[in-house]
N, C-alpha and C positions, 0 to 999 in steps of 0.2 A: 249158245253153248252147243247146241246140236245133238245129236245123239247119244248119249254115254255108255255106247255097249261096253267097252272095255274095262269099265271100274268093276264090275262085276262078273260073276259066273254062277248062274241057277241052277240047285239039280231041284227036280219035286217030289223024287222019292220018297210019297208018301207020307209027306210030313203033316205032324198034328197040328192044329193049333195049340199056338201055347203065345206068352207075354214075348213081346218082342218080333214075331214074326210077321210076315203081309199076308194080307187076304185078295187075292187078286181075282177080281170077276170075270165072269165066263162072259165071251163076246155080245151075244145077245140079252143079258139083262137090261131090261129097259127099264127100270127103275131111277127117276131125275136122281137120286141121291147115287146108289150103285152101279149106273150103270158103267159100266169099263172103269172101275174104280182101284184103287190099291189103296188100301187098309191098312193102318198100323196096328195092330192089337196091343194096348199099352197092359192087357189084364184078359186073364181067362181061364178061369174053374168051376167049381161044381155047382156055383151059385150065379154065373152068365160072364158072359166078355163084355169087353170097350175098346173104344180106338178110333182114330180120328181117320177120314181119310185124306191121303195128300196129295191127290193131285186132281182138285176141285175147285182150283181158285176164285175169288168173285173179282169180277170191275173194278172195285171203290177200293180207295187205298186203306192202309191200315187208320192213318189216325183222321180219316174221313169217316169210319167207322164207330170207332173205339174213341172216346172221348176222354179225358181228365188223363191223358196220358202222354208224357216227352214225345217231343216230332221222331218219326222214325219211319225210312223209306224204306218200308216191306210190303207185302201182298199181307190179303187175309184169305181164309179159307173157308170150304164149307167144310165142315168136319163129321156132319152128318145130320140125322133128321130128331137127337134126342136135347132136349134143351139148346135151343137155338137163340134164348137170347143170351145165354152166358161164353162167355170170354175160354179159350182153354187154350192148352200149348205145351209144344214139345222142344227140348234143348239138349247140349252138349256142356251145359255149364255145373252140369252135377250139384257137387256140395255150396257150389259159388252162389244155388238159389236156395234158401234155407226153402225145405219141406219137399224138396224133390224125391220123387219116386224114381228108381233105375229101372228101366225099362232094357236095356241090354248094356254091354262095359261102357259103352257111351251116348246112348240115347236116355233122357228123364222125361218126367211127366208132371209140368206143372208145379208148384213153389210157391215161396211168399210172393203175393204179385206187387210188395213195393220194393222187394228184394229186385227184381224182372224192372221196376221203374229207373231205379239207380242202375243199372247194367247199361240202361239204354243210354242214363245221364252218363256215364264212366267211357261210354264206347266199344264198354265189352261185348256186349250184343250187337249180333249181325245177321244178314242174309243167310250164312253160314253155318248158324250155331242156333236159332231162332225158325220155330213154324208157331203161328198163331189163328187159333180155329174158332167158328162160330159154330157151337152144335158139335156131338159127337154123334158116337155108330154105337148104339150099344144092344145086347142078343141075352134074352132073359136063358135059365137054365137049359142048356139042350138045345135049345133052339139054334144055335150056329151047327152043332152038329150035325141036325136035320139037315139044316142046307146046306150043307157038303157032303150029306148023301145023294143028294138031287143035285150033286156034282155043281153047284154055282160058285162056287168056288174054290178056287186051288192056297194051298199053302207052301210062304217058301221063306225065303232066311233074309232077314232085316239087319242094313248095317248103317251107319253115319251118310256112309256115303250115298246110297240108295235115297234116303229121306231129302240130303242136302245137297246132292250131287247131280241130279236129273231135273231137266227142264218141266214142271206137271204136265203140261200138255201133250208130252210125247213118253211119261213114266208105263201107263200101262203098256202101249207098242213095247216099246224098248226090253220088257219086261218079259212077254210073251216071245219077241222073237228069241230070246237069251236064253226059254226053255226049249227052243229046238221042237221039232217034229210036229204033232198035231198043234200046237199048240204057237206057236210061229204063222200057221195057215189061218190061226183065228184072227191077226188081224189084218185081213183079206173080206172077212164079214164086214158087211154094211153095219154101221150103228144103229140105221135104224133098217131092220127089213122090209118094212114095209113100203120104202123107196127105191126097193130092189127091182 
């Protein structure tokens, strides 16, 4: 697929966290889960955030993974370091999964998951419409705040296409160079400095 600078355009003007947006990490967090990561935040108020990250894929395929489940030829994901052995997922099929959460006009958060079985049996589920995560991200009260004082991360505006539209391996690059100026230079940083 290559690069998909063009489906998008970033400003970062300062923006909050809120449900729906990316948390994209500053080039040198060395954290295996965080580090160069981009964050969906599916939820975020006075009582802590969540969000999966999406562009952490593992090796193993989905239903080498994921068991008692219709064959389906996707990736899975690491979604982050809280409850790692459970299942989680994000979609564009809205009301089509009974008990989905809207996350923005077209991104949900998880559903009935035999609602999600029959989609797969139907064919309505795809590469496309479909991320499925092992673990999520989640920031007890304040605590995300903190760490966007200590500038680890920037906020910026989450759309379909962002989620479902970028190859993972190249979403943070792609991301960073799209805010322009300092920020374009950070992926110029070694992942790891110490092999600097």
């Amino acid at each position: 697929m290559g690069e998909s600078n063009k489906i998008f355009q970033i400003k970062s003007n300062g923006l909050e966290p809120a449900k729906g947006k990316l948390l994209l990490s500053e080039p040198l967090m060395g954290d295996y889960y965080f580090g160069r990561s981009v964050v969906l935040l599916a939820e975020h108020n006075e009582e802590g955030s969540f969000g999966v990250i999406l562009n952490k894929p593992v090796t193993a395929k989905f239903n080498d993974v994921i068991k008692d489940f219709p064959k389906f030829n996707t990736n899975i994901y690491i979604g982050g370091p809280v409850e790692v052995n459970k299942l989680f997922y994000i979609h564009t099929l809205g009301n089509q999964i009974n008990g989905a959460v809207k996350i923005t006009d077209d991104l949900y958060w998880g559903g009935d998951l035999e609602a999600v079985k029959e989609a797969i049996y139907l064919g309505l589920a795809s590469n496309d419409n479909f991320r499925f995560f092992i673990g999520y991200s989640g920031w007890d009260a304040n605590q995300l705040n903190t760490e966007l004082k200590r500038n680890s991360w920037i906020v910026t505006e989450a759309k379909k296409d962002f989620c479902f539209g970028i190859r993972p391996t190249e979403m943070w690059e792609s991301f960073m160079k799209n805010l322009g100026g300092k920020y374009s230079y950070w992926t110029k940083f070694p992942a790891d400095p110490n092999l600097n």
